[in-house]
C-alpha positions as CSV (number, residue, x, y, z in Angstrom):
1,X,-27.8,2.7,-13.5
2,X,-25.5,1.3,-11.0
3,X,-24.6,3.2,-8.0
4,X,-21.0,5.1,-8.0
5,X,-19.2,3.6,-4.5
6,X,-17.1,6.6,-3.0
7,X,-14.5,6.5,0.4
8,X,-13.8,9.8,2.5
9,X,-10.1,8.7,2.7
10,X,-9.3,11.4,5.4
11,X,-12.5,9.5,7.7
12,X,-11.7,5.8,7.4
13,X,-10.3,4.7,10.2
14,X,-6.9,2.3,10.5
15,X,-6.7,1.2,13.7
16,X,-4.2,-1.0,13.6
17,X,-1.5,0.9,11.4
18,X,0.0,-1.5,8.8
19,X,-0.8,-4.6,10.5
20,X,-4.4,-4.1,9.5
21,X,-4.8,-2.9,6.0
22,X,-8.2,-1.7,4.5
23,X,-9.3,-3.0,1.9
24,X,-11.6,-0.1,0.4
25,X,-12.4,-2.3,-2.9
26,X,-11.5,-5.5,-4.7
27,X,-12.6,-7.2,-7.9
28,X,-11.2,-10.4,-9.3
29,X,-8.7,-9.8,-12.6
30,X,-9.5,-6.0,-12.4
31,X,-8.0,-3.9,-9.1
32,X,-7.9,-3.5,-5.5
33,X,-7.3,-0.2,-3.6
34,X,-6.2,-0.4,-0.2
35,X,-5.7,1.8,2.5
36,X,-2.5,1.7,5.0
37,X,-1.6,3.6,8.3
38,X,1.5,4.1,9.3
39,X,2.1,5.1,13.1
40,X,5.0,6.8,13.8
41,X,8.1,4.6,13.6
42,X,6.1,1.9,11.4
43,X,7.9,0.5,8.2
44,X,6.7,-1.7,5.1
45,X,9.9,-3.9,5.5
46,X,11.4,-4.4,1.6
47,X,9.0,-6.3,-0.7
48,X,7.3,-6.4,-3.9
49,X,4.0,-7.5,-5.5
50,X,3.0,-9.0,-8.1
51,X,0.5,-6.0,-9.7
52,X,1.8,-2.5,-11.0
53,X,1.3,-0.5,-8.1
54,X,0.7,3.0,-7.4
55,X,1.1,4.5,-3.8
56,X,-0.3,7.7,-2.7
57,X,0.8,9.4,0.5
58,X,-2.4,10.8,1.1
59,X,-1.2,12.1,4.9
60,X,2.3,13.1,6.8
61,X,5.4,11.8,5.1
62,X,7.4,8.7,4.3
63,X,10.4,7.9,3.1
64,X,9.9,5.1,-0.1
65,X,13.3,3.1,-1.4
66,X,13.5,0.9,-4.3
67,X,17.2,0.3,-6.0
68,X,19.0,2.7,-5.0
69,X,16.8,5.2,-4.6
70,X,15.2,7.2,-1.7
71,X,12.6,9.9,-2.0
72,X,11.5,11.6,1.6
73,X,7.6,12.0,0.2
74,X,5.2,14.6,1.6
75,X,1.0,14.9,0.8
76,X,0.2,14.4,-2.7
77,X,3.1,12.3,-3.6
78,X,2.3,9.0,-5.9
79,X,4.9,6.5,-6.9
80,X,4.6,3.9,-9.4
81,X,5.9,0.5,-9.0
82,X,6.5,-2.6,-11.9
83,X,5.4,-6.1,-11.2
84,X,7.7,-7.1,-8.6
85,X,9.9,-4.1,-8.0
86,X,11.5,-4.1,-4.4
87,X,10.9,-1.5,-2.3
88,X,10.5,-0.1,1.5
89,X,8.7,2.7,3.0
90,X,9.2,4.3,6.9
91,X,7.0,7.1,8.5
92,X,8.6,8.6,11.4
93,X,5.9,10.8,12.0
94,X,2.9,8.6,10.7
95,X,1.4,8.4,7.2
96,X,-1.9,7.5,5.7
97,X,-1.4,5.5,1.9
98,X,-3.5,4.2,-0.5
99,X,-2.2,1.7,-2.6
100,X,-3.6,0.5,-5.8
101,X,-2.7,-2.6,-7.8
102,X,-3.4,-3.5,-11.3
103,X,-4.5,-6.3,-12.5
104,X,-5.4,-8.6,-9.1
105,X,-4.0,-10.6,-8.5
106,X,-1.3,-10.6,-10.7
107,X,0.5,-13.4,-12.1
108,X,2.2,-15.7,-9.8
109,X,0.0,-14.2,-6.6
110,X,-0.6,-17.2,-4.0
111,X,-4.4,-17.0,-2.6
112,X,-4.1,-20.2,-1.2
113,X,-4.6,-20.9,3.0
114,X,-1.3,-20.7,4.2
115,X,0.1,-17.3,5.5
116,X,2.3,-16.0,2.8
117,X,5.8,-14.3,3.6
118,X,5.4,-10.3,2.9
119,X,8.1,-8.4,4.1
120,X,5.5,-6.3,5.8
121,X,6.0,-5.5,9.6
122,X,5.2,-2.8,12.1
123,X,8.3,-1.7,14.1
């Protein structure tokens, strides 16, 4: 029977806010969840992936923009996002996230050597 793999989400730390994601787990051509502190101030410049995503705010707020949109997003809040659908998110106060992606990678995702070009960046 194999052995069911669990995360206390409130306990992990993130040290590093959004410069050092945690990956919590990760399986070729299936999913990866991932866990992403924002200090206070900190902001997930405009990007996109290359998975459906679905984002969590797990702790404190954040404001999330894609198009037009802006949604100022409290605990318990989960956003969808399409393959490569632009978007942004702030904390002013800090926020914890968990992001999950479906399928990873997803088509057109470079896993090569060379730094890619994210968008993401710590203010």
């Amino acid at each position: 029977m194999p052995f069911v793999r669990q995360w206390s989400l409130h306990e992990v730390e993130t040290p590093n806010g959004a410069r050092s994601p945690v990956v919590l787990h990760s399986r070729d051509g299936a999913e990866r969840a991932v866990l992403i502190g924002l200090q206070p101030g900190d902001r997930l410049g405009e990007h996109s992936v290359k998975e459906s995503a679905l984002l969590l705010v797990l702790d404190g707020t954040a404001r999330v923009e894609a198009g037009d949109e802006s949604v100022d997003a409290g605990s318990g809040t989960l956003f969808h996002f399409d393959p490569d659908e632009r978007h942004s998110v702030t904390s002013d106060g800090g926020a914890r996230l968990l992001l999950l992606l479906a399928p990873w990678t997803g088509e057109g995702h470079y896993r090569g050597d060379r730094a890619e070009q994210s968008g993401v960046s710590a203010s």
